[in-house]
C-alpha positions in Angstrom: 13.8 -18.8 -24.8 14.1 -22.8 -25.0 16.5 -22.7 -22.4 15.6 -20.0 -20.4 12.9 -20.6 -17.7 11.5 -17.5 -15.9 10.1 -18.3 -13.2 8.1 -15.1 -12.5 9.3 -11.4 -10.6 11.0 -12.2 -7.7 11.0 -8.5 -6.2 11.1 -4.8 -7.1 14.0 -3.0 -6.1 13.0 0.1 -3.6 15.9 2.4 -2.6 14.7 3.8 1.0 16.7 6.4 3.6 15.7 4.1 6.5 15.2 0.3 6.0 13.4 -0.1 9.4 10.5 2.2 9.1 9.9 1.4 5.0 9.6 -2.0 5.8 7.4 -1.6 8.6 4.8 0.3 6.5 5.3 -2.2 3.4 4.1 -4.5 6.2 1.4 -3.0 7.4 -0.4 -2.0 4.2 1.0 -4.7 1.7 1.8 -7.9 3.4 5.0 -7.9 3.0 6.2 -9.5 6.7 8.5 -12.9 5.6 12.3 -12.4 5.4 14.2 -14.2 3.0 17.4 -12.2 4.1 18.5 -9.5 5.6 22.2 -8.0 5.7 24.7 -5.1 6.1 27.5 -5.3 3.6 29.5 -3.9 0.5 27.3 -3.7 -2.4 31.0 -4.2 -4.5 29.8 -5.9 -7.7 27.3 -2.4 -8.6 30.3 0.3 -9.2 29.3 1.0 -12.7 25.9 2.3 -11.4 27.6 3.4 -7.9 29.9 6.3 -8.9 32.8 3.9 -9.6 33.0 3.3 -6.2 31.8 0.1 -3.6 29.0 1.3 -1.3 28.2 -0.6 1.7 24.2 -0.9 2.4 21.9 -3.0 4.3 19.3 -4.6 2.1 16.2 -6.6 2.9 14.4 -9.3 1.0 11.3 -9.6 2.0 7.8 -11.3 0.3 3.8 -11.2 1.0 2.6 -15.6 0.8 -0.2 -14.5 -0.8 1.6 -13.9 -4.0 3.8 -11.9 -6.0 7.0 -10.5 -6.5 8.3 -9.3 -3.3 10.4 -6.3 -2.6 14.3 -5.8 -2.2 14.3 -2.9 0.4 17.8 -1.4 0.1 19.3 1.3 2.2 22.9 3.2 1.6 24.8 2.8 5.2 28.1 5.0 3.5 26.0 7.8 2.0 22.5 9.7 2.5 20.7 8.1 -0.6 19.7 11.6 -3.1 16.2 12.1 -4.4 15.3 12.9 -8.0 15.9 16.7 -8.5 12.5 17.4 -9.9 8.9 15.8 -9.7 8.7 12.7 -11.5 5.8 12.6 -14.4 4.1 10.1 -16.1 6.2 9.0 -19.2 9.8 9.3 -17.5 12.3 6.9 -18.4 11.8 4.2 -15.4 9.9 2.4 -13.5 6.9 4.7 -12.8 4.8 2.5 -10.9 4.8 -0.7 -8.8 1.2 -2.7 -9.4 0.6 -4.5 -6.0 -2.7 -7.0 -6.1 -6.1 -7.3 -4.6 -9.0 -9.0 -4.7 -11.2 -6.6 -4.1 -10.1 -3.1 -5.4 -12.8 -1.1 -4.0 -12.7 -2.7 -0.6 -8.9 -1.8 -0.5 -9.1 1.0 -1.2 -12.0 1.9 1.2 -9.8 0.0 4.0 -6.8 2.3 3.2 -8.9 5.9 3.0 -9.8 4.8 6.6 -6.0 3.9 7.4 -6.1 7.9 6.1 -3.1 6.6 3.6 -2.2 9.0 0.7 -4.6 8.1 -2.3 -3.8 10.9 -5.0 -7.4 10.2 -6.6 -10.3 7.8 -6.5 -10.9 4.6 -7.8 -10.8 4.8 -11.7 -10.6 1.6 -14.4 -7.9 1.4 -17.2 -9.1 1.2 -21.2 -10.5 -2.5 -20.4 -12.8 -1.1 -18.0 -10.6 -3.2 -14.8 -10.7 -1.0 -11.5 -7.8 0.3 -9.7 -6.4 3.6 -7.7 -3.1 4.9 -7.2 -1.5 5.1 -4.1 1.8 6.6 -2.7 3.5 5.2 0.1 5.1 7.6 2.8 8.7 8.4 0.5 6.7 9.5 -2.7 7.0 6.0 -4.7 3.6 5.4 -6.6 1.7 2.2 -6.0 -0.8 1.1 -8.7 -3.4 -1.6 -6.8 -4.9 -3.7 -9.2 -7.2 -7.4 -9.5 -5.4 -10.0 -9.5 -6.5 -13.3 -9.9 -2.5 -15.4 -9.4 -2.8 -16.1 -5.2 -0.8 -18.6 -3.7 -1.7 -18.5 0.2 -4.9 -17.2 1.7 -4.1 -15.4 4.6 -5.8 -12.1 6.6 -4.1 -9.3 3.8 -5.8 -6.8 2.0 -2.9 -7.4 -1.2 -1.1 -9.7 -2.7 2.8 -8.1 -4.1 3.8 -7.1 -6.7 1.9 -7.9 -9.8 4.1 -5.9 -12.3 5.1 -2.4 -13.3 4.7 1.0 -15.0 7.9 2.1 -17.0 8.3 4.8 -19.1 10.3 4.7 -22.7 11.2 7.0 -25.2 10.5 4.5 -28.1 7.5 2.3 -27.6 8.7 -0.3 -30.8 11.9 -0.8 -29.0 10.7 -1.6 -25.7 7.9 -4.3 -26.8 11.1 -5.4 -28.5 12.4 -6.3 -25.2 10.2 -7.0 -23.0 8.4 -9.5 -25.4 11.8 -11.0 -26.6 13.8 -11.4 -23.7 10.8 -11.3 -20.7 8.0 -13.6 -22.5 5.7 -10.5 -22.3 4.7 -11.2 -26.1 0.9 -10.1 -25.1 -1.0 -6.8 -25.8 -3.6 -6.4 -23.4 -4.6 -2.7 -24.7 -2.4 -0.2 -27.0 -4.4 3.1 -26.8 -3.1 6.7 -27.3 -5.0 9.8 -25.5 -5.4 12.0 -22.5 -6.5 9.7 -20.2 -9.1 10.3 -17.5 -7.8 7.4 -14.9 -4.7 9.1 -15.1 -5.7 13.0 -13.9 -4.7 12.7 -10.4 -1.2 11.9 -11.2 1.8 13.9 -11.8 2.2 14.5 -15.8 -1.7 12.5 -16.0 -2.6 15.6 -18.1 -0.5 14.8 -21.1 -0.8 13.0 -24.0 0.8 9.4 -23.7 0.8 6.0 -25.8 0.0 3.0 -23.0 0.4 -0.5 -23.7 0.0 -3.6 -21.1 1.6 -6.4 -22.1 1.1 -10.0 -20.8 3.3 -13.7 -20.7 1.2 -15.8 -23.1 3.8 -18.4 -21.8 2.9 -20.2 -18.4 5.6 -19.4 -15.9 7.8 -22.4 -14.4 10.2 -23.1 -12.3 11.1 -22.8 -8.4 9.0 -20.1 -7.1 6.6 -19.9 -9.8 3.4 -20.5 -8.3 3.7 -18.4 -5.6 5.7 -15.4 -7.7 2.6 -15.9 -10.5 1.3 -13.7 -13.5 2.3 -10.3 -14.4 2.1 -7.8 -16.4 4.4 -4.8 -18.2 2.6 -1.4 -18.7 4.7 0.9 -20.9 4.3 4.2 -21.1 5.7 6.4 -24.1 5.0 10.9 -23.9 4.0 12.0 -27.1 4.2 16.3 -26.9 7.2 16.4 -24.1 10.7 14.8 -23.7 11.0 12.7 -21.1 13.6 12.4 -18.4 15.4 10.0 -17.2 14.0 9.0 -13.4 18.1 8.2 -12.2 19.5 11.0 -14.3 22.4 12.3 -12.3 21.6 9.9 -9.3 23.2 6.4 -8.5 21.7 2.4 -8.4 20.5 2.4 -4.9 19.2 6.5 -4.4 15.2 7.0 -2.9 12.7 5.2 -5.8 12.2 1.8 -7.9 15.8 0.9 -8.5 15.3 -2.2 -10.6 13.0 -4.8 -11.8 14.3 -8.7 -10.5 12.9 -11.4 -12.2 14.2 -15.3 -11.0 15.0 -17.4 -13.7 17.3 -20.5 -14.1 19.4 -21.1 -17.4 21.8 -17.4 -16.5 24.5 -18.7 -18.9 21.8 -18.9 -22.0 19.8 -15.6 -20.9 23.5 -14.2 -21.3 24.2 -15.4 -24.6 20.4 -14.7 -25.9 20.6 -11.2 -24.4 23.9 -10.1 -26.0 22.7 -11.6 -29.4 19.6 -9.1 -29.5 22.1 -6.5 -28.5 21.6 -5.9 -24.5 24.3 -8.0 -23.1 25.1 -8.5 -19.0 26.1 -5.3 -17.9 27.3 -7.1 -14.6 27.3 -10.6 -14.1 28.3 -11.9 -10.6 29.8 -15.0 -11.9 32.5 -13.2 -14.1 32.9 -10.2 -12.1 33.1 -12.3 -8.2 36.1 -14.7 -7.7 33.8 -17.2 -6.9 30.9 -18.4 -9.4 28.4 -18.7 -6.6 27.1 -14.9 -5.2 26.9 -15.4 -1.2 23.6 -13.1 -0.3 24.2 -14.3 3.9 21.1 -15.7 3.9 21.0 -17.0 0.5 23.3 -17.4 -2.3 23.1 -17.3 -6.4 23.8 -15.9 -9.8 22.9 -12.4 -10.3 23.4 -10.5 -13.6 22.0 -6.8 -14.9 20.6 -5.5 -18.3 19.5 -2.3 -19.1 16.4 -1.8 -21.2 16.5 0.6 -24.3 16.1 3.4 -22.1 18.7 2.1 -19.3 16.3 1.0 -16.9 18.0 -1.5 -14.7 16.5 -5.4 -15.0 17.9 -7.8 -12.4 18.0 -11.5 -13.1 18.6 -14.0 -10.1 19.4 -17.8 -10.5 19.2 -18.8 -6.6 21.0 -21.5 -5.6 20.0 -21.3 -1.6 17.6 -19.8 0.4 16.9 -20.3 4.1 13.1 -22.0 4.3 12.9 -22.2 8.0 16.2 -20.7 9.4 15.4 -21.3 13.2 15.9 -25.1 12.2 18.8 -24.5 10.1 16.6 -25.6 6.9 18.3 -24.1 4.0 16.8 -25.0 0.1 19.3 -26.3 -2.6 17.9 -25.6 -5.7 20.9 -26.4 -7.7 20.1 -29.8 -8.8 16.4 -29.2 -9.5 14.6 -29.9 -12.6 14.4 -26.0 -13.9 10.8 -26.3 -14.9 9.6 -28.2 -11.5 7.4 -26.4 -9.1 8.7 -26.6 -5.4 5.7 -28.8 -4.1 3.3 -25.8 -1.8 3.6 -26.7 1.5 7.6 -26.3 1.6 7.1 -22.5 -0.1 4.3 -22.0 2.5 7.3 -22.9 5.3 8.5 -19.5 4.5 5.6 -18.1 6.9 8.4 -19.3 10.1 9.9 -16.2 8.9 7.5 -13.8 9.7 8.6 -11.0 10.8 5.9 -9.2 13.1 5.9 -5.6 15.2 
């Protein structure tokens, strides 16, 4: 990991059937109004999870200054994106859950009853007692809001993003495994097996499951790493049903969480540490593009995927450019930085030019 710097989740993936109207409620109720970039084109790189074929799409990048990972909204242009054929439970093989941040849980989620938003439940607290509720947005995907205490800008928002995830596995040794060894997430919060009470008003809540959250003991550093902050990993592992796999049958891109993206620097050594623990690159944009730098329009990098032990698809992203104040042609180099360094606040808080408002 000497090598390696992760500089925190940059954004959850979130397949959508129309781009325009998912962002404008991710706006509304989670912040999420600055652009990083926004563009229409052939998703080429992604066959082996797009039916062997190139799909074109129009994707979104978008983030909340409070803090967070912010969310790649990504829309099929070539094809009408498939939902899951049944209902997804608690302890499929996936990402579950997206945790967005709050300061105030109870606050929220008075603020979002009155909003008359779907809340499959009422506030309830997790096995260390910390309050939360569930929440689904308007295309099914399940929202856990949570405390946080990682905030980078104050500004008028009920939530922070994304503070982490819920993914189901099959084999709970395995995935620790991973997401300690190659992710930093070498903390256990809570490991508790049960029926759990927080969990009744969720699809599959009334089975038996093994939880553990996991924290970075390790500081994050780099870039973006104050404003992209903590997180956390909460696996979930069935314990009387096999589980299904939340993709099975469907492609990279179809309605749901379609990946995990963390920003790192040091791609080259994440490669070779991730093929020597045995999940090496399944794409790598600098080996599979003709050029070694990935041209997003907007903003341009090295992107690579992993699977996890149950196949569930972790991005890594080592940006190069990004546009901080596009109307003035201001575009970031990030090449030549010190891969530990912080960018200094007030040039991440330039982002908020980029607003994007209804």
């Amino acid at each position: 990991m000497s090598d390696v710097v992760i500089c925190g989740i940059q954004q959850v993936g979130i397949g959508v059937s129309n781009l325009k109207e998912a962002w404008k409620w991710y706006r509304e109720n989670f912040g999420m109004d600055v652009r990083v970039f926004e563009e229409k084109a052939q998703a080429g790189l992604m066959k082996i999870y797009t039916g062997g074929k190139a799909r074109y799409r129009h994707a979104a990048l978008v983030l909340n200054l409070q803090g967070g990972g912010g969310f790649e909204i990504w829309q099929y242009t070539d094809r009408v994106p498939e939902a899951p054929e049944f209902d997804i439970c608690l302890g499929d093989l996936g990402i579950f859950a997206v945790k967005i941040k709050t300061k105030d849980v109870e606050n929220t989620f008075k603020q979002f009853k009155l909003r008359n938003l779907n809340l499959p439940g009422d506030v309830q607290q997790d096995p260390r007692g910390e309050k939360y509720f569930f929440i689904k947005d308007p295309y099914g995907n399940l929202f856990q809001v949570v405390n946080g205490d990682s905030w980078f800008r104050k500004e008028k928002k009920l939530t922070g993003a994304a503070y982490g995830v819920m993914i189901g596995t099959s084999n709970m040794a395995l995935a620790k495994k991973f997401y300690s060894n190659i992710l930093g997430y070498d903390q256990v919060i809570y490991d508790e097996t049960g029926v759990f009470n927080d969990f009744a008003d969720i699809n599959g809540g009334d089975q038996k499951v093994r939880r553990v959250l996991l924290y970075h003991s390790k500081k994050r550093m780099g870039a973006f790493s104050r404003m992209f902050g903590t997180s956390y990993i909460e696996l979930i592992e069935s314990t009387n049903r096999k589980p299904r796999k939340i993709f099975q049958g469907r492609l990279w891109g179809d309605l749901g969480f379609i990946h995990l993206c963390y920003d790192i620097r040091g791609m080259r050594e994440m490669k070779k540490m991730c093929q020597q623990v045995g999940f090496p690159f399944k794409v790598d944009s600098e080996t599979d593009h003709e050029s070694s730098v990935f041209d997003m329009g907007e903003a341009s990098g090295h992107f690579a995927y992993v699977e996890d032990p149950d196949g569930t698809l972790i991005e890594f992203v080592e940006t190069h450019k990004i546009p901080i104040i596009k109307k003035l042609g201001w575009y970031l180099n990030l090449s030549n930085r010190h891969p530990e360094k912080a960018l200094p606040n007030w040039m991440i808080k330039a982002l908020r030019f980029n607003k994007v408002k209804d």
